[in-house]
SEVEXDO-127053 format. One line per field, with one value per residue (C-alpha): residue in one letter; residue number from 1; z, y, x; chain. Coordinates in steps of 0.02 Angstrom, whole numbers. Layout:
// residues N
r = A; ...
k = NUM; ...
up = Z; ...
north = Y; ...
east = X; ...
c = A; ...
//
This chain:
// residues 305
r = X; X; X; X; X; X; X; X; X; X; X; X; X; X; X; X; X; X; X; X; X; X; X; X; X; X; X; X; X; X; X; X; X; X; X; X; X; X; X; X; X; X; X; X; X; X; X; X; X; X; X; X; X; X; X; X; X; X; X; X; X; X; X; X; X; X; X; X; X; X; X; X; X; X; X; X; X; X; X; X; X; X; X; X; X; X; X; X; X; X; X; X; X; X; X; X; X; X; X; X; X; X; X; X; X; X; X; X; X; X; X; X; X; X; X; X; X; X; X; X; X; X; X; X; X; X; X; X; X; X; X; X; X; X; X; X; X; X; X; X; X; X; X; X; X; X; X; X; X; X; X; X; X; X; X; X; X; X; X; X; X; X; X; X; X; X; X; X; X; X; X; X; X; X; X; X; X; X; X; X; X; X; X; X; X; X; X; X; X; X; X; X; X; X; X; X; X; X; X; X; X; X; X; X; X; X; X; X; X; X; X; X; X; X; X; X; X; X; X; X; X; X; X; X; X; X; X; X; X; X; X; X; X; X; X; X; X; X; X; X; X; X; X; X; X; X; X; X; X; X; X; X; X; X; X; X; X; X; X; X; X; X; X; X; X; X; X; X; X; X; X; X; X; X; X; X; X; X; X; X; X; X; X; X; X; X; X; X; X; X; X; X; X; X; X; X; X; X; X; X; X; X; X; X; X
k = 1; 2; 3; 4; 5; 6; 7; 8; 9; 10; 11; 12; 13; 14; 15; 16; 17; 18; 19; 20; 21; 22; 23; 24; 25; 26; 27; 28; 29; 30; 31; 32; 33; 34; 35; 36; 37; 38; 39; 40; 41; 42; 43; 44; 45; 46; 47; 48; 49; 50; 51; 52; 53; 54; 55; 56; 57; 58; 59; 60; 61; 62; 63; 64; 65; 66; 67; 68; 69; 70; 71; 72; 73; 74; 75; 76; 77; 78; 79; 80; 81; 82; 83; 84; 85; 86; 87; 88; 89; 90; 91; 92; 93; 94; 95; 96; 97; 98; 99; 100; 101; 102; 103; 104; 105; 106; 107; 108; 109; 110; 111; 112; 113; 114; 115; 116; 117; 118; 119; 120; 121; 122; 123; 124; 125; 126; 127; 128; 129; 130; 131; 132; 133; 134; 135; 136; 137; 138; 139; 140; 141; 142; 143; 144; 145; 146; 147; 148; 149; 150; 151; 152; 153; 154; 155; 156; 157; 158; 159; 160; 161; 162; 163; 164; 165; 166; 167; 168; 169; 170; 171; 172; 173; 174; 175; 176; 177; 178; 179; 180; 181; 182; 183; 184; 185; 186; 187; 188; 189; 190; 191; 192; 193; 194; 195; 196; 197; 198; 199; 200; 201; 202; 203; 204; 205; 206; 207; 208; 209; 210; 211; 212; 213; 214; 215; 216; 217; 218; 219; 220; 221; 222; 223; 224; 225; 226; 227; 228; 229; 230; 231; 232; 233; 234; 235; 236; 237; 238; 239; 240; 241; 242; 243; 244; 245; 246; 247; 248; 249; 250; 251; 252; 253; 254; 255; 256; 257; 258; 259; 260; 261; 262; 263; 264; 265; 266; 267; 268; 269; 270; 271; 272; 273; 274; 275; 276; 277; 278; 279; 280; 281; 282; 283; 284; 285; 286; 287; 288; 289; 290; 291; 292; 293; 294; 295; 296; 297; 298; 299; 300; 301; 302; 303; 304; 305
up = -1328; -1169; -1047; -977; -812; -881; -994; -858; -760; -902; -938; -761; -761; -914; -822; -679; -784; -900; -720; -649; -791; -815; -631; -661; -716; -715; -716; -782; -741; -817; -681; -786; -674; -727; -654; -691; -772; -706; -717; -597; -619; -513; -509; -438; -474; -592; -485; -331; -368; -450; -525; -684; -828; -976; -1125; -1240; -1417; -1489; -1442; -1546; -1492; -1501; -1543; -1429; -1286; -1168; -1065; -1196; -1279; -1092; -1106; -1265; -1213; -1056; -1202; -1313; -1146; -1074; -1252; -1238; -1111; -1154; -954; -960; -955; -963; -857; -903; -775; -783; -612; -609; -474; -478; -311; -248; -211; -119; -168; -183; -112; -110; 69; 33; 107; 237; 410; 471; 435; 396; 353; 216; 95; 152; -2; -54; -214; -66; 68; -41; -193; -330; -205; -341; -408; -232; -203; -364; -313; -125; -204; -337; -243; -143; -253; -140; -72; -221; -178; -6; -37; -174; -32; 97; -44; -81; 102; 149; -30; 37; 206; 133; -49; -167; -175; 3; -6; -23; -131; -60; -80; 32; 147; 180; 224; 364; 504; 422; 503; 418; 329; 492; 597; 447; 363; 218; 166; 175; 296; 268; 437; 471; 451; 599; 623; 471; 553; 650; 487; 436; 563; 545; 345; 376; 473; 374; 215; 302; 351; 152; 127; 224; 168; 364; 240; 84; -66; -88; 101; 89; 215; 249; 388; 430; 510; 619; 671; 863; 857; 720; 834; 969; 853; 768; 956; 949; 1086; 1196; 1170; 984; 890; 736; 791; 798; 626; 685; 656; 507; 504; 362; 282; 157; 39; -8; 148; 195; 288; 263; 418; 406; 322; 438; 580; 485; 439; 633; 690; 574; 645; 807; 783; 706; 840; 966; 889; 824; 879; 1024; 924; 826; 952; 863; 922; 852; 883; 810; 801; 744; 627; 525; 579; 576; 675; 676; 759; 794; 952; 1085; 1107; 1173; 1083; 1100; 1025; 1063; 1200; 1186; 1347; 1337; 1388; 1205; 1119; 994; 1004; 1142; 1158
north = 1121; 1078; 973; 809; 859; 1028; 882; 756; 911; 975; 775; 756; 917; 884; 709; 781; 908; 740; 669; 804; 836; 639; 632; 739; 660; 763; 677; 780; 739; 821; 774; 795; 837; 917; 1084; 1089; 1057; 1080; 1006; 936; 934; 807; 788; 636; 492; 352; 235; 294; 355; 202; 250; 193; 313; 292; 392; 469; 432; 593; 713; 861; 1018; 1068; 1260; 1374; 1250; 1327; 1171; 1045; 1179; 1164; 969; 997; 1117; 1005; 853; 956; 1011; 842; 725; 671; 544; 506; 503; 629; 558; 614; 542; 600; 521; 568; 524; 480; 450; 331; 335; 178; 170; 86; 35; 177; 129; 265; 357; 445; 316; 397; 353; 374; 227; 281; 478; 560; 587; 404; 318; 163; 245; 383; 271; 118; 247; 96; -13; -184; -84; -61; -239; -289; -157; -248; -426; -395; -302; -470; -638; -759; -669; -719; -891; -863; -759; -913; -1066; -961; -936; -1141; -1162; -1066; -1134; -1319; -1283; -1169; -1196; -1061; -967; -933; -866; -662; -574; -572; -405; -373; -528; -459; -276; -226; -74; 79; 181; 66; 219; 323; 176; 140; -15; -80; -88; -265; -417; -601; -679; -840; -990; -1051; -934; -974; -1088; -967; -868; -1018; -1013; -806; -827; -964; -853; -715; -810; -858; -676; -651; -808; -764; -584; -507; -448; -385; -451; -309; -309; -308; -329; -177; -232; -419; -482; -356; -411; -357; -209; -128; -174; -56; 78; 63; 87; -98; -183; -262; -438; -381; -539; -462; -502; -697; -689; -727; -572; -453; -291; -264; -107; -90; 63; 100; 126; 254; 419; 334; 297; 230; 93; 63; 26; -98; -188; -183; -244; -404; -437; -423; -553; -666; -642; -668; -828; -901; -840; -937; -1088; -997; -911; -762; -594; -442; -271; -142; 84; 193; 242; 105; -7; -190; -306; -501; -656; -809; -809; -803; -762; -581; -397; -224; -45; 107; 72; -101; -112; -243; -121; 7; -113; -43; -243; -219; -395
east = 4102; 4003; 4079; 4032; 4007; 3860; 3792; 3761; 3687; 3558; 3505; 3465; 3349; 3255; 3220; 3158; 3048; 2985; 2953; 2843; 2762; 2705; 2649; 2494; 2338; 2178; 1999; 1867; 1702; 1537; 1407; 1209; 1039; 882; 953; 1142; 1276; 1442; 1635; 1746; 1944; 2016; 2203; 2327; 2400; 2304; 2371; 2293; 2121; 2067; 1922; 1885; 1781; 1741; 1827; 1696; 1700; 1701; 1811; 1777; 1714; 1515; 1505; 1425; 1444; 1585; 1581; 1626; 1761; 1842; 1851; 1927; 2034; 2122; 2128; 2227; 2332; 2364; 2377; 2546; 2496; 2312; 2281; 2118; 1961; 1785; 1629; 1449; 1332; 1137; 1052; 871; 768; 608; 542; 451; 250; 173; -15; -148; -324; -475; -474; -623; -746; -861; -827; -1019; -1166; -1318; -1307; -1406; -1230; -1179; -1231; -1165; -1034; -979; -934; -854; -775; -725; -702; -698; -530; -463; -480; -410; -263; -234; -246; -112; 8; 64; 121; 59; -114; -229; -186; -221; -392; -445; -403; -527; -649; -646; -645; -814; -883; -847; -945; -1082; -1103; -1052; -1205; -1186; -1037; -1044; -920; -727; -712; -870; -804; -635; -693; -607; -618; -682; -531; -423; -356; -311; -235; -116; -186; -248; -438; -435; -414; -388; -401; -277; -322; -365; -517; -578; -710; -770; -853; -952; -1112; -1094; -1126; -1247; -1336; -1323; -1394; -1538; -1593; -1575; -1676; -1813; -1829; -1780; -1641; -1672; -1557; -1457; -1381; -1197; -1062; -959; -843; -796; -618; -518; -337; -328; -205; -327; -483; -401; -365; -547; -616; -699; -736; -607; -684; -754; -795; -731; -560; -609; -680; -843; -944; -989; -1084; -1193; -1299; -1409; -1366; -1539; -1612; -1489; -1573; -1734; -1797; -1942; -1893; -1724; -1878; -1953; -1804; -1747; -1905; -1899; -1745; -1799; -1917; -1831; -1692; -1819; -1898; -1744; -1599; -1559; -1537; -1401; -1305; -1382; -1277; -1375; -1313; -1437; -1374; -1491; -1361; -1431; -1286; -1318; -1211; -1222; -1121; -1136; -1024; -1191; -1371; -1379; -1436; -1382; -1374; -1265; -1141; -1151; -1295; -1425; -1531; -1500; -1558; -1719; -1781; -1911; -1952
c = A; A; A; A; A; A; A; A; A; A; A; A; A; A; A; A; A; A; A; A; A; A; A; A; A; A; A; A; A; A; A; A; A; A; A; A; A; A; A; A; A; A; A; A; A; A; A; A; A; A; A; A; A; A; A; A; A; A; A; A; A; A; A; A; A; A; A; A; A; A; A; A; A; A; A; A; A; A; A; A; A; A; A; A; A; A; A; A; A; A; A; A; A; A; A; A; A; A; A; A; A; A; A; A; A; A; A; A; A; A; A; A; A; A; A; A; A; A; A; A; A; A; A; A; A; A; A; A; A; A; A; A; A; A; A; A; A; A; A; A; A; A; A; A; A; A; A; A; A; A; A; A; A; A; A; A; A; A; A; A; A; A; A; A; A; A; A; A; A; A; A; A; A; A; A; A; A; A; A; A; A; A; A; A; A; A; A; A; A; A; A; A; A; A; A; A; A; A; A; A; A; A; A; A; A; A; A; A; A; A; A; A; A; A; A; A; A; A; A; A; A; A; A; A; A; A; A; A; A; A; A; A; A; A; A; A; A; A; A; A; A; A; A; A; A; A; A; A; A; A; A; A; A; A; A; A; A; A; A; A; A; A; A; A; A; A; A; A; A; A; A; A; A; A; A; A; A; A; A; A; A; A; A; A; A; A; A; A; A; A; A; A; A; A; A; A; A; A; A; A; A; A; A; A; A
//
């Protein structure tokens, strides 16, 4: 017969063994990448981790996969108190872009490989690209557009995605291709395009003369080497080529000495800025009456009259 006092002494250790045995949870976790796959065996006190996981449904062992026959394996050890719970977690990464514009555009007018697909790539698509990747900028883009249309009439009104053109180093000084100027200067481009449509009008321009660089916030001016006072930065000038007369120079004379002349005849009445580089550059404002080539001097100027 045992005796009261060895039974109270063998209850009291099978408690304590029931106790210590009860106190251990263990989390296992199968963490999933595209390189690994590996387990972690965490052990303490449900109570105090408080993480939650989720318990898979299926339980049963997949032959030939070690990993899953350990999971299995710590189940069958721990089942008495269904504390053991598995996590599979796959992590993905989507990084963010931001938009892509073509960066191949030439940064020199007027040289024999600076044709008009080299320098401007797809430029319609890069425009598309910048005006999409902001809600409220084709509103924006569509009030200027309604704005110069009220002052000019629409036919006088050049493409946007010629009209908001910016520095050609917009690339290298960290912007994007394009430029709406604020409001307030949008004034300013209304005697500039008026001017400019009359040089079409009259032929000092031929018809297919597009505008490759327009408005210019100030810190991009600076960055672009522009002028310190560059009228591009009031929204008041635009610089303009045309691509078929590129490396031809004969007819790059011609076309400066008509505007010349008409500069000289009837530019004062139009505040008529002309800036003239025998890169084929063309530069026009409407901001005062004065001329000038490479350097900005009076004095480079090819008008000779």
């Amino acid at each position: 017969m045992i005796n009261t006092k060895n039974m109270a002494a063998l209850s009291k250790l099978m408690l304590l063994t029931l106790a210590c045995t009860t106190s251990i949870y263990t989390n296992a976790a199968i963490l999933n990448d595209s390189s690994e796959r590996r387990i972690q065996v965490r052990q303490g006190s449900s109570t105090t981790t408080g993480q939650v996981y989720i318990s898979p449904a299926n339980t049963s062992v997949i032959r030939g996969d070690s990993m899953q026959g350990l999971i299995a394996q710590k189940n069958r050890q721990y089942n008495f108190d269904a504390k053991l719970s598995i996590e599979e977690n796959q992590r993905v990464i989507t990084p963010s872009r931001s938009p892509r514009y073509n960066t191949s555009y030439n940064t020199q007018y007027g040289s024999p490989n600076n044709n008009h697909d080299s320098y401007y790539g797809d430029r319609s698509a890069d425009f598309n690209t910048w005006l999409n990747s902001n809600r409220f900028r084709a509103q924006q883009v569509a009030d200027y557009q309604r704005y110069l249309s009220s002052q000019l009439g629409t036919r006088n009104v050049p493409p946007m995605e010629q009209l908001l053109t910016t520095a050609r180093s917009w690339d290298r000084c960290g912007y994007e291709p394009f430029q709406l100027p604020p409001r307030e200067l949008w004034s300013n481009m209304v005697p500039t395009l008026s001017l400019y449509s009359q040089l079409k009008n009259q032929g000092v321009l031929p018809a297919s003369t597009e505008i490759r660089s327009a408005y210019r916030s100030p810190s991009l001016n600076s960055c672009a080497g522009g002028a310190r006072n560059s009228k591009h930065m009031t929204a008041s000038a635009i610089d303009v080529w045309v691509p078929e007369y590129d490396g031809n120079l004969w007819q790059l004379s011609r076309m400066q000495d008509s505007l010349c002349q008409f500069w000289q005849y009837q530019g004062q009445a139009m505040d008529f800025g002309l800036g003239l580089y025998s890169t084929g550059a063309v530069h026009l404002d409407s901001q005062g009456y004065r001329k000038w080539g490479f350097g900005n001097t009076s004095s480079s100027s090819s008008c000779r009259y």
